[in-house]
SETIKOL-77441 format. One line per 8 residues: their letters; for each residue x, y, z of N, C-alpha, C, O. Coordinates in Angstrom, 2 decimals, padded with zeros to 5 digits, always signed. Example, Ala and Ser with C-alpha at 12.3 -4.5 7.8 and 13.67 -1.06 7.14 Angstrom:
as = +013.19/-005.69/+007.80/+012.30/-004.50/+007.80/+013.20/-003.30/+007.80/+014.24/-003.32/+008.46 | +012.85/-002.25/+007.08/+013.67/-001.06/+007.14/+012.90/+000.03/+007.87/+013.41/+001.14/+008.04
***
This chain:
xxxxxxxx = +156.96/-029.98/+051.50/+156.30/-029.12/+052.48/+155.64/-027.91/+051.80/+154.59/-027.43/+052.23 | +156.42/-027.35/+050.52/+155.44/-026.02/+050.01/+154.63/-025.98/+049.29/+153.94/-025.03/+048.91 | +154.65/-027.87/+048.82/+153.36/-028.16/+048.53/+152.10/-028.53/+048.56/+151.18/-028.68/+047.76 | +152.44/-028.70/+050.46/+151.16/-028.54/+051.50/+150.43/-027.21/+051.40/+149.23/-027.00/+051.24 | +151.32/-026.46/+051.53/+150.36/-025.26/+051.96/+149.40/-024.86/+051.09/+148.32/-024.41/+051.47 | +149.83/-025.03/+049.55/+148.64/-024.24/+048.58/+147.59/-025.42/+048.98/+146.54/-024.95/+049.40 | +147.63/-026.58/+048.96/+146.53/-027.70/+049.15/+145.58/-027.08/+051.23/+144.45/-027.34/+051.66 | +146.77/-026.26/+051.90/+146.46/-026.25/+053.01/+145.09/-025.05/+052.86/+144.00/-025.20/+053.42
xxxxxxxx = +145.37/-024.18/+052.21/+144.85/-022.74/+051.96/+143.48/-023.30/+050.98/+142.38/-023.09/+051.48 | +143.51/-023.87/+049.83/+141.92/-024.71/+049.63/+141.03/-025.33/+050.00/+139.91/-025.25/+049.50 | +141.37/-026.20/+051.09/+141.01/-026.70/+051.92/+139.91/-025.61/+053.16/+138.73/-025.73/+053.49 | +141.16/-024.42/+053.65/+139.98/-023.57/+054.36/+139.57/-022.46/+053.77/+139.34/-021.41/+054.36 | +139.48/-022.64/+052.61/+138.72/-021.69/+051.89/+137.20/-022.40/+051.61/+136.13/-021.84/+051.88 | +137.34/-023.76/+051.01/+136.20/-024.70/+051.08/+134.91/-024.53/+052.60/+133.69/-024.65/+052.67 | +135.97/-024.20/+053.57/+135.10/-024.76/+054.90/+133.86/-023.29/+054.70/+132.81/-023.66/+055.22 | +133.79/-022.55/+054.42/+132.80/-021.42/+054.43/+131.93/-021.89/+053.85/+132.19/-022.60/+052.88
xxxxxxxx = +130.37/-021.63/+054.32/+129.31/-022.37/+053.74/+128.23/-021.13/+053.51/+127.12/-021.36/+053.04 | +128.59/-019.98/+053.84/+128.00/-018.69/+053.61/+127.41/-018.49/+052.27/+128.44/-018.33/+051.61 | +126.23/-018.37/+051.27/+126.11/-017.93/+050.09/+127.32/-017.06/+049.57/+128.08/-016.97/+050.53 | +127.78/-016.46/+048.63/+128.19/-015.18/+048.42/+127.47/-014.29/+048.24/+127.97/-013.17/+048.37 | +126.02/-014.38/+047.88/+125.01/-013.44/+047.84/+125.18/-012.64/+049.42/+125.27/-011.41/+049.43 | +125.22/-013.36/+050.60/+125.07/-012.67/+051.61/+126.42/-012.69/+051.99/+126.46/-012.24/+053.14 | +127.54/-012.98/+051.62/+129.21/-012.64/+052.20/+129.00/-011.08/+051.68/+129.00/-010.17/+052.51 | +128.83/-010.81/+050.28/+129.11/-009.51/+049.89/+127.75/-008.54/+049.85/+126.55/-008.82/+049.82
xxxxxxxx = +128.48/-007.24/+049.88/+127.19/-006.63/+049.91/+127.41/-005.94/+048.75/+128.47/-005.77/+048.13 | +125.67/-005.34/+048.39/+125.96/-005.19/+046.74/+125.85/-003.38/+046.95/+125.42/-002.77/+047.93 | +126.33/-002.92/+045.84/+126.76/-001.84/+045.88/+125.59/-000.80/+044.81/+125.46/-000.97/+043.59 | +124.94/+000.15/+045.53/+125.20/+000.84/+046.53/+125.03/-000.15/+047.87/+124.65/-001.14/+047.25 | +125.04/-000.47/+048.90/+124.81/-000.89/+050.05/+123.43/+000.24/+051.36/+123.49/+000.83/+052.44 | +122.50/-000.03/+050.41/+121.23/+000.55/+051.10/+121.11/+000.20/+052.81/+120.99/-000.95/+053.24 | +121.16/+001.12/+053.46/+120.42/+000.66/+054.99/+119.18/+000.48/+055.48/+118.91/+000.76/+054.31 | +118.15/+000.31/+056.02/+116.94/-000.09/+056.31/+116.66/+001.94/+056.35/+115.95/+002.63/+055.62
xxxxxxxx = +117.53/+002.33/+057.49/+116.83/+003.81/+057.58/+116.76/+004.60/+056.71/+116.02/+005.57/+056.85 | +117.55/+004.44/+055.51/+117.81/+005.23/+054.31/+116.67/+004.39/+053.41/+116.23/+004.87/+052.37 | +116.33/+003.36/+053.82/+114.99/+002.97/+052.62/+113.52/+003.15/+053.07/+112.58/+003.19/+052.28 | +113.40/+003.28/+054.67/+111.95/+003.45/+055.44/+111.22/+004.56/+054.79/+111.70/+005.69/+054.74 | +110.15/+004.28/+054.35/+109.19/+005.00/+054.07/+109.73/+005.76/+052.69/+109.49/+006.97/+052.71 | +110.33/+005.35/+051.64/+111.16/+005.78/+050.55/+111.12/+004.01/+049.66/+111.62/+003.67/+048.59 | +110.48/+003.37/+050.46/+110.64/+002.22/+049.15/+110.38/+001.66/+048.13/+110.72/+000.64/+047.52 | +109.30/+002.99/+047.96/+108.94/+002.70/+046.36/+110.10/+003.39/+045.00/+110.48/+003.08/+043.87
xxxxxxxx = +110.30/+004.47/+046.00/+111.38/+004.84/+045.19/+113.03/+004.35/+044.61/+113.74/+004.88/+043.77 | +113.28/+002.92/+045.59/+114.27/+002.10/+045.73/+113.87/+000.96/+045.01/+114.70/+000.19/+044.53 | +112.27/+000.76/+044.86/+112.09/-000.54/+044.02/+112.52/-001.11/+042.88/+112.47/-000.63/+041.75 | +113.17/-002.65/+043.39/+114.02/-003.32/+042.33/+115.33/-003.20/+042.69/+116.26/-003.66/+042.04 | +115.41/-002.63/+043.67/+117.47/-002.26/+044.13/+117.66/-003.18/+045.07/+116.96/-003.55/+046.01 | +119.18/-003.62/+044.54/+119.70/-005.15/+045.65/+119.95/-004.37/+047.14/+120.36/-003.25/+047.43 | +119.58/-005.29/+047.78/+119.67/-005.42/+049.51/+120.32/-006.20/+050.12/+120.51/-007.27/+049.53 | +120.98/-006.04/+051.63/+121.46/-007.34/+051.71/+121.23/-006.90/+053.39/+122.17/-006.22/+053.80
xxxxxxxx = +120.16/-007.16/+054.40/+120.00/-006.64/+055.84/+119.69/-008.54/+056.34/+119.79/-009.55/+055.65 | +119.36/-008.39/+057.58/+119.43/-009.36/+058.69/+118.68/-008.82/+059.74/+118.49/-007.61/+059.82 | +118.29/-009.51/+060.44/+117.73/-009.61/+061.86/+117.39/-010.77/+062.37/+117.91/-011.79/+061.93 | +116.27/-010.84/+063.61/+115.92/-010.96/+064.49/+114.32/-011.34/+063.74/+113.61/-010.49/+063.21 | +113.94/-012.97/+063.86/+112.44/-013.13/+063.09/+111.49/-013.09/+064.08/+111.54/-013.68/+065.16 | +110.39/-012.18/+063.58/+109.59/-012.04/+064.87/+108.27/-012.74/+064.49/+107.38/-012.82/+065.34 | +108.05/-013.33/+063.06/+107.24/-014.46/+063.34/+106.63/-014.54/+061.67/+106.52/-013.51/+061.02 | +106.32/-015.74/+061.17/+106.20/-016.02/+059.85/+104.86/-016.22/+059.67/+104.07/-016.75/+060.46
xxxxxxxx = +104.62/-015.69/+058.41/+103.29/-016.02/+057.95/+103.20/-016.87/+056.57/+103.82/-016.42/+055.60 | +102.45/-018.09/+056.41/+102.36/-019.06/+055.30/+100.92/-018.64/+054.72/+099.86/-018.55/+055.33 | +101.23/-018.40/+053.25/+100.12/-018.25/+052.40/+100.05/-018.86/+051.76/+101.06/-019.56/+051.90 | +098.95/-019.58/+050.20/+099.07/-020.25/+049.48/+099.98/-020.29/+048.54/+100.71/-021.22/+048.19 | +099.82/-018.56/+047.90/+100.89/-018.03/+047.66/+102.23/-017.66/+047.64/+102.85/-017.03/+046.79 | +102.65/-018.22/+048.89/+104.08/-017.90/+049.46/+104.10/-017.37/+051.10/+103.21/-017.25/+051.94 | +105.13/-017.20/+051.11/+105.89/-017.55/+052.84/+106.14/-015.35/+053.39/+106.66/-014.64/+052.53 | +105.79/-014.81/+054.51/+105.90/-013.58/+054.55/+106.85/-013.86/+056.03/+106.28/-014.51/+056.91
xxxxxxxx = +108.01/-013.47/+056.24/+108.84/-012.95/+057.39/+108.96/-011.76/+057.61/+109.27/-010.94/+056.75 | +108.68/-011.47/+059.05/+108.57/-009.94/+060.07/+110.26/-010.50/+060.53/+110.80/-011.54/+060.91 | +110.52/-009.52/+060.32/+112.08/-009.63/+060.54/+112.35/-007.96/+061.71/+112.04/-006.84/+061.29 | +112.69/-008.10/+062.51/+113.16/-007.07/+063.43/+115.02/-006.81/+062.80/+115.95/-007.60/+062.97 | +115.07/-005.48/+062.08/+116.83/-005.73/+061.54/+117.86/-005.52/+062.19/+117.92/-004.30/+062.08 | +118.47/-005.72/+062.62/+120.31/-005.71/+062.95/+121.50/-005.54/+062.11/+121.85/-006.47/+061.39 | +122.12/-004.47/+062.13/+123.34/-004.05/+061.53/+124.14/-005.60/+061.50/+124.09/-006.57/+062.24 | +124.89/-005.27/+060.21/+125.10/-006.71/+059.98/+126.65/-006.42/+060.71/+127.11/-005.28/+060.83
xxxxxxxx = +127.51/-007.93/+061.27/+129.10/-008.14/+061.36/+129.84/-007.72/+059.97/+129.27/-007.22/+059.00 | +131.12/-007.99/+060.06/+131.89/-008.38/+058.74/+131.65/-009.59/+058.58/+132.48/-010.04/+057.78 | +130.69/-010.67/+059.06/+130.77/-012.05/+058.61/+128.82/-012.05/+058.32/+128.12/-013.06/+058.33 | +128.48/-011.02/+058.15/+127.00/-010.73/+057.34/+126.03/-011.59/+058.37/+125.06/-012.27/+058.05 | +126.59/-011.34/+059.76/+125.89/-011.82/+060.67/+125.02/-010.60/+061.66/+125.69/-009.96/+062.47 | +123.64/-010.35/+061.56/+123.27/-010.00/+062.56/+123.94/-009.75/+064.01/+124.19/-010.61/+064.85 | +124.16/-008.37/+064.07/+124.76/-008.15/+065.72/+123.81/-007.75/+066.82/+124.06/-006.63/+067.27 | +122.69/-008.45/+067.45/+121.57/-007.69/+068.46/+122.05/-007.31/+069.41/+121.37/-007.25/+070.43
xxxxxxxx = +123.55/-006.88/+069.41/+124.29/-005.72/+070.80/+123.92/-004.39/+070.30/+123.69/-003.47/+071.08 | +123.84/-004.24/+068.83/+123.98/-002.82/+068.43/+121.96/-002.57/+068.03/+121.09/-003.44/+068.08 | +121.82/-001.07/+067.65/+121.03/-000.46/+067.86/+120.31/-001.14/+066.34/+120.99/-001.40/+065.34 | +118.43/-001.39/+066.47/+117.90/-001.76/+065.29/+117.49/-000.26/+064.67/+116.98/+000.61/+065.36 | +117.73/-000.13/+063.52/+116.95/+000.28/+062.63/+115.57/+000.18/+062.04/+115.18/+000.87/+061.10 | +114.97/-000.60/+062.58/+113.26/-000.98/+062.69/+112.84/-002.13/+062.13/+113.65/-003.02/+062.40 | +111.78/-002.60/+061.35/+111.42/-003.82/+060.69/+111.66/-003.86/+059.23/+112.04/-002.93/+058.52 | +111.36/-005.15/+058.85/+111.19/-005.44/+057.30/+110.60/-006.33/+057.25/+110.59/-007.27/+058.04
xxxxxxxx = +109.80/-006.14/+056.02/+109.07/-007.96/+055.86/+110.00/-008.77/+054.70/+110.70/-008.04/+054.00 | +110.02/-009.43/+054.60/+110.60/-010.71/+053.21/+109.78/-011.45/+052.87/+109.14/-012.11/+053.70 | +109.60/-011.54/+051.74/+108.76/-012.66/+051.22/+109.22/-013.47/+050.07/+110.13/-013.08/+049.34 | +108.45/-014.85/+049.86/+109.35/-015.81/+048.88/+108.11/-016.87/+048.58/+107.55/-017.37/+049.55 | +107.73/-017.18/+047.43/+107.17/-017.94/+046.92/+107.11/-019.46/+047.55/+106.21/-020.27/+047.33 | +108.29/-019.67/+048.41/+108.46/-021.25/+048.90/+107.72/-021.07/+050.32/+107.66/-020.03/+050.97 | +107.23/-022.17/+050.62/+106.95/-022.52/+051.71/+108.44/-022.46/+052.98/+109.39/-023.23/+052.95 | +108.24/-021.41/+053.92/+109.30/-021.65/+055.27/+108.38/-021.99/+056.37/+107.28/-021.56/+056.70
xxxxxxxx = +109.26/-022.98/+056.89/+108.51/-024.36/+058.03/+108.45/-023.05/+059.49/+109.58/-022.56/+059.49 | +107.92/-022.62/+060.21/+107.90/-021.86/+061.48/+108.27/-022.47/+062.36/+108.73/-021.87/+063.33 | +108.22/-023.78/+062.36/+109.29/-024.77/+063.37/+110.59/-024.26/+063.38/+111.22/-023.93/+064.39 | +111.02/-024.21/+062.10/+112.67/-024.47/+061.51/+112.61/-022.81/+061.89/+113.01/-022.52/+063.02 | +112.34/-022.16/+061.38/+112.45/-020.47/+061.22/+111.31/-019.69/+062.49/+110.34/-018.95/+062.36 | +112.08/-020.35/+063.81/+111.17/-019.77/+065.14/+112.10/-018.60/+065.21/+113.28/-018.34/+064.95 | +110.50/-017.72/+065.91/+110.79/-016.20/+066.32/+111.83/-016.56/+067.36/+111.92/-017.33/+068.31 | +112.61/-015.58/+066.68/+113.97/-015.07/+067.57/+115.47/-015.12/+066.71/+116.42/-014.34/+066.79
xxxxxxxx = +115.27/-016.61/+065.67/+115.99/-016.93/+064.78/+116.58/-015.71/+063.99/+115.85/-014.92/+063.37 | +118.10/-015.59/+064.06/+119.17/-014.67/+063.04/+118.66/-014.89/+062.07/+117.70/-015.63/+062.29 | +118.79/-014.57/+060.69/+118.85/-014.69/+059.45/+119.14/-013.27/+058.56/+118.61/-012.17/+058.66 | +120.27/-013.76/+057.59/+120.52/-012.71/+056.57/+119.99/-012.65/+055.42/+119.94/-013.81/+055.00 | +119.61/-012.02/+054.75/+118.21/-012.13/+053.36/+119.39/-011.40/+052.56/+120.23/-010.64/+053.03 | +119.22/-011.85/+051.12/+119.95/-011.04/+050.35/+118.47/-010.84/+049.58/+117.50/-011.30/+050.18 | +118.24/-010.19/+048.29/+117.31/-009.63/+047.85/+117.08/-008.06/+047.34/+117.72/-007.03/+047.54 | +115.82/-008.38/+046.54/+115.39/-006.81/+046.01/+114.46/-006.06/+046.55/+113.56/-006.83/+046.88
xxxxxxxx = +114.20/-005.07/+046.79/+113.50/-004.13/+047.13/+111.98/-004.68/+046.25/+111.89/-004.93/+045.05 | +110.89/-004.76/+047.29/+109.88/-004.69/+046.33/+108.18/-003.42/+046.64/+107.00/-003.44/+046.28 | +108.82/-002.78/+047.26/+107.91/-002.10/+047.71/+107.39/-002.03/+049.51/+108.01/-002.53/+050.45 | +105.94/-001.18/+049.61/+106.40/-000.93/+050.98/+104.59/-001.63/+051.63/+103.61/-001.86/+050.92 | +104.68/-001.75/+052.77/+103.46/-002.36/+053.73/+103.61/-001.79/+054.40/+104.66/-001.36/+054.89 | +101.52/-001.46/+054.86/+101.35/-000.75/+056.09/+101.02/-002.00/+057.19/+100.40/-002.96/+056.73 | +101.45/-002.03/+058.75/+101.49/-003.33/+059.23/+100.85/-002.99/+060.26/+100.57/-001.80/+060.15 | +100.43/-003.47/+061.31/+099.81/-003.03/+062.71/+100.83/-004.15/+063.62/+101.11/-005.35/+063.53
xxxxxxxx = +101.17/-003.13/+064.41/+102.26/-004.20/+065.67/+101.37/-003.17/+066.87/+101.24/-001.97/+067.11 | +100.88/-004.50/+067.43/+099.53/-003.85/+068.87/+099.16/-003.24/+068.12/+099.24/-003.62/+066.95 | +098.50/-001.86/+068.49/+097.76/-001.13/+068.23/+098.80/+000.00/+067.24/+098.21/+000.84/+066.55 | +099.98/-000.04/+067.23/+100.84/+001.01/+066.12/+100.55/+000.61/+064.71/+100.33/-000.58/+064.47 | +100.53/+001.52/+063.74/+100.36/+000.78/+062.58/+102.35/+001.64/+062.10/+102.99/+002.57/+062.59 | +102.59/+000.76/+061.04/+104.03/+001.25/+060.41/+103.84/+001.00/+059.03/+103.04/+000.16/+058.61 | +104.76/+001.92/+058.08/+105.11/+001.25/+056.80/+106.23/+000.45/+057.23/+106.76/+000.55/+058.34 | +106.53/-000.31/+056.38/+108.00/-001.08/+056.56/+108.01/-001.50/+054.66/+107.19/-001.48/+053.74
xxxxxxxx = +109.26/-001.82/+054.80/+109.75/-002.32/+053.23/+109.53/-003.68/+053.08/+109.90/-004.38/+054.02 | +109.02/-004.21/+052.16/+109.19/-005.80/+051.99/+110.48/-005.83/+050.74/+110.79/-004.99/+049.90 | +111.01/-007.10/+051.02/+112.11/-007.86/+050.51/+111.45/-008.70/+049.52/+110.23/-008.85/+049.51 | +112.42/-009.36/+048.52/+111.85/-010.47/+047.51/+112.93/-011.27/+047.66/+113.82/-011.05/+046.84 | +113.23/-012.44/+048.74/+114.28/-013.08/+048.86/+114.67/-013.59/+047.90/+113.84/-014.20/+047.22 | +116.19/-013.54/+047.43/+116.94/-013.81/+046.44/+117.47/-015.20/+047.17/+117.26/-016.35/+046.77 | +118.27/-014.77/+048.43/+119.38/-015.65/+049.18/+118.77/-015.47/+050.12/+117.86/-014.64/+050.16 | +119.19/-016.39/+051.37/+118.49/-016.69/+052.88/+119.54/-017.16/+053.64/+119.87/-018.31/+053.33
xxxxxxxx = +120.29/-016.57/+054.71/+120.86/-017.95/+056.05/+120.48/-017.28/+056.85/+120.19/-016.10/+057.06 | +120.55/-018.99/+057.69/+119.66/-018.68/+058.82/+120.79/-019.22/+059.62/+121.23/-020.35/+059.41 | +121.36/-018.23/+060.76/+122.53/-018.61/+061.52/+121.95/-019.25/+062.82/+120.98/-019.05/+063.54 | +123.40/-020.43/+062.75/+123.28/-020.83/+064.08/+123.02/-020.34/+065.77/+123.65/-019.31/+066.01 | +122.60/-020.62/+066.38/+122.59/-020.13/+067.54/+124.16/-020.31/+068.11/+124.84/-021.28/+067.79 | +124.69/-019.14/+069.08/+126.25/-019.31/+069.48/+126.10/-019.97/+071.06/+125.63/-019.13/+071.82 | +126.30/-020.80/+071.47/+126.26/-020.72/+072.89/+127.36/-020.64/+074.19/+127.48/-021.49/+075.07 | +128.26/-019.18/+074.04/+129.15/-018.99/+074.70/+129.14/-017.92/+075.10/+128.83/-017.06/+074.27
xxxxxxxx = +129.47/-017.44/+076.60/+129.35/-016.67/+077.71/+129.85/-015.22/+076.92/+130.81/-015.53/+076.22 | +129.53/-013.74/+076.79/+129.90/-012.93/+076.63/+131.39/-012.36/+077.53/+132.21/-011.61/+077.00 | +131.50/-012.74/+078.56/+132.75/-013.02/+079.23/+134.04/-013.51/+078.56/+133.98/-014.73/+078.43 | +135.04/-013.06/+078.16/+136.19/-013.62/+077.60/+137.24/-014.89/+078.20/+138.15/-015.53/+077.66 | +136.65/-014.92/+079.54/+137.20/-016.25/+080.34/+136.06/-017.68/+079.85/+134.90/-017.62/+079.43 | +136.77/-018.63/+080.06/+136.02/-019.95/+079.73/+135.65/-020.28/+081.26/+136.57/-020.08/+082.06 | +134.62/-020.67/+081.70/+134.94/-021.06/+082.77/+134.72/-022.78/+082.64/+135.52/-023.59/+083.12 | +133.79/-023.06/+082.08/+133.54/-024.56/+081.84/+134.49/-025.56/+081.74/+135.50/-025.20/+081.15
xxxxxxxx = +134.47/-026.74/+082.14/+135.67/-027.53/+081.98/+135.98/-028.02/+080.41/+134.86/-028.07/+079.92 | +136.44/-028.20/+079.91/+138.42/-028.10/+080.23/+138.39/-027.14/+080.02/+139.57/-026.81/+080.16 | +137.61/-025.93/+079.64/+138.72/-024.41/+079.40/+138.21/-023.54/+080.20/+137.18/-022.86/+080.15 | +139.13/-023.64/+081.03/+138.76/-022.75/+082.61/+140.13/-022.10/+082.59/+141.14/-022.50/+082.02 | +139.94/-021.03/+083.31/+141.00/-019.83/+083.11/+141.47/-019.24/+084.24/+140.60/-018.41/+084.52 | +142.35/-019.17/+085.08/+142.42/-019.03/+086.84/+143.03/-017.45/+086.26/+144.13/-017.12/+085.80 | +141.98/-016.80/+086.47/+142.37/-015.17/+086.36/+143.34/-014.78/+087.08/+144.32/-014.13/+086.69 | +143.08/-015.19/+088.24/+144.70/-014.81/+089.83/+145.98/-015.52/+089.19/+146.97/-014.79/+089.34
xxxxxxxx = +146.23/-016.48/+088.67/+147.35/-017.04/+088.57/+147.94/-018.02/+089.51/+149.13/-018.33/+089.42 | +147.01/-018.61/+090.57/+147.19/-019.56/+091.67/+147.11/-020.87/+091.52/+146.13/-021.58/+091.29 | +148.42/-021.20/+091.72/+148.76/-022.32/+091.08/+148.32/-023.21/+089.95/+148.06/-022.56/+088.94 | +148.12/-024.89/+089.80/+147.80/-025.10/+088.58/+146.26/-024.96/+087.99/+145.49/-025.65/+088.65 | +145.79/-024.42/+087.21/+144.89/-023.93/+086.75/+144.09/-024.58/+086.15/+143.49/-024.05/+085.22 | +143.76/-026.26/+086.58/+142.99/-027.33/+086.28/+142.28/-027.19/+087.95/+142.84/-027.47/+089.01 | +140.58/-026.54/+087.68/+140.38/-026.74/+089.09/+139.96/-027.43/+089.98/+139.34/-026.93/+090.91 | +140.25/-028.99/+089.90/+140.47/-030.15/+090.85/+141.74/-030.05/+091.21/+142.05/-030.90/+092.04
xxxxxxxx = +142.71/-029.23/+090.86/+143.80/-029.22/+091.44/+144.77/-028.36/+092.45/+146.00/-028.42/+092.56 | +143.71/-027.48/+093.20/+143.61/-026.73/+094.05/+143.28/-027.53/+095.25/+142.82/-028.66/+095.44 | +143.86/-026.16/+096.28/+143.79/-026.70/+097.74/+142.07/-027.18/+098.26/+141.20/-026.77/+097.49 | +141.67/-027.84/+099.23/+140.80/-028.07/+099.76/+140.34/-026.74/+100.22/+139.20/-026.45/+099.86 | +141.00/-025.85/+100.95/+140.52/-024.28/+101.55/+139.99/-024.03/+100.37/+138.80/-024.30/+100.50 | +140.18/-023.68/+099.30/+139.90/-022.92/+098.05/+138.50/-023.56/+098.34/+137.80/-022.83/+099.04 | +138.08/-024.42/+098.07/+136.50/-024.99/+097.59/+135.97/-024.95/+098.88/+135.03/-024.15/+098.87 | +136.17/-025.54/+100.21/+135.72/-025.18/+101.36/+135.01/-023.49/+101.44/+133.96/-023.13/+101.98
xxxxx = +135.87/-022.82/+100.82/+135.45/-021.20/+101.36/+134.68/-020.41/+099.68/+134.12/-019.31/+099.64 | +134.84/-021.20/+098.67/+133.94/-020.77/+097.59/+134.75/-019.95/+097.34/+135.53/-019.35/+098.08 | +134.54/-019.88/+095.87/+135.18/-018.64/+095.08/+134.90/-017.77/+095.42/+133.81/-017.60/+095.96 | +135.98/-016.63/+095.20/+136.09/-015.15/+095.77/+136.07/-014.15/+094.96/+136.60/-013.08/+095.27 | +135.28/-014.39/+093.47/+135.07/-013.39/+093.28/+133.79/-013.08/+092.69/+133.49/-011.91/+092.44
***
């Protein structure tokens, strides 16, 4: 048996499919607002931000992402509950498909600082920093209720505590008169 566990503990260490480029952040740990309009002076310094893609551009040259940023999780995931810090562009010599990488898509960029662009969004013009992607994920979409109850079947959750909590197994009144809350 205690020689399950070390085999148990490799096993979910394996299951993470995260780069380490984007698990860790590199040190100093630059923020978007501490580099806006200062990025020439940061040029060449590791990065590691995320957002929100607001739409890709393909050149012959290489691939340009408008990235809207988001404070990253502890799991170097984009959080769009919390407040953005503004844009960034990324760019990378490879071709990225705009199918695969549609506006709206998470993604965490690891990378260097390479200087700064003036951009026009409508009629505003901005500097913003461009990126030189090192590392790239592009996270899954989550699709579960911000609500801490399940309600969907099988994991449904009888908040009241009335009787058994599989809900075909409630009284006829109950569904006759619709949920009450």
């Amino acid at each position: 048996m205690k020689a399950l566990i070390p085999v148990l503990f490799l096993f979910l260490a394996g299951c993470s499919n995260v780069p380490v480029a984007i698990k860790e952040a590199p040190q100093p740990d630059w923020q978007l607002a501490q580099v806006s309009g200062k990025a020439d002076r940061h040029q060449g310094e590791p990065v590691r931000w995320g957002g929100q893609i607001v739409k890709v551009e393909n050149e012959e040259k290489g691939s340009t992402l408008h990235v809207v940023q988001f404070p990253l999780n502890s799991y170097a995931r984009p959080d769009i509950d919390r407040r953005s810090q503004g844009r960034f562009l990324a760019r990378t010599a490879d071709f990225i498909d705009p199918y695969i990488y549609k506006s709206g898509t998470l993604i965490t960029i690891a990378g260097n600082i390479a200087g700064q662009k003036t951009i026009n969004i409508d009629k505003k013009s901005m500097t913003v920093p461009i990126i030189d992607i090192r590392e790239m994920y592009r996270w899954q979409p989550q699709n579960y209720r911000r609500d801490p109850y399940w309600y969907d079947y099988p994991y449904y959750y009888d908040r009241f505590g009335y009787g058994i909590t599989y809900p075909y197994w409630r009284s006829h009144w109950y569904y006759r008169h619709g949920y009450y809350w």
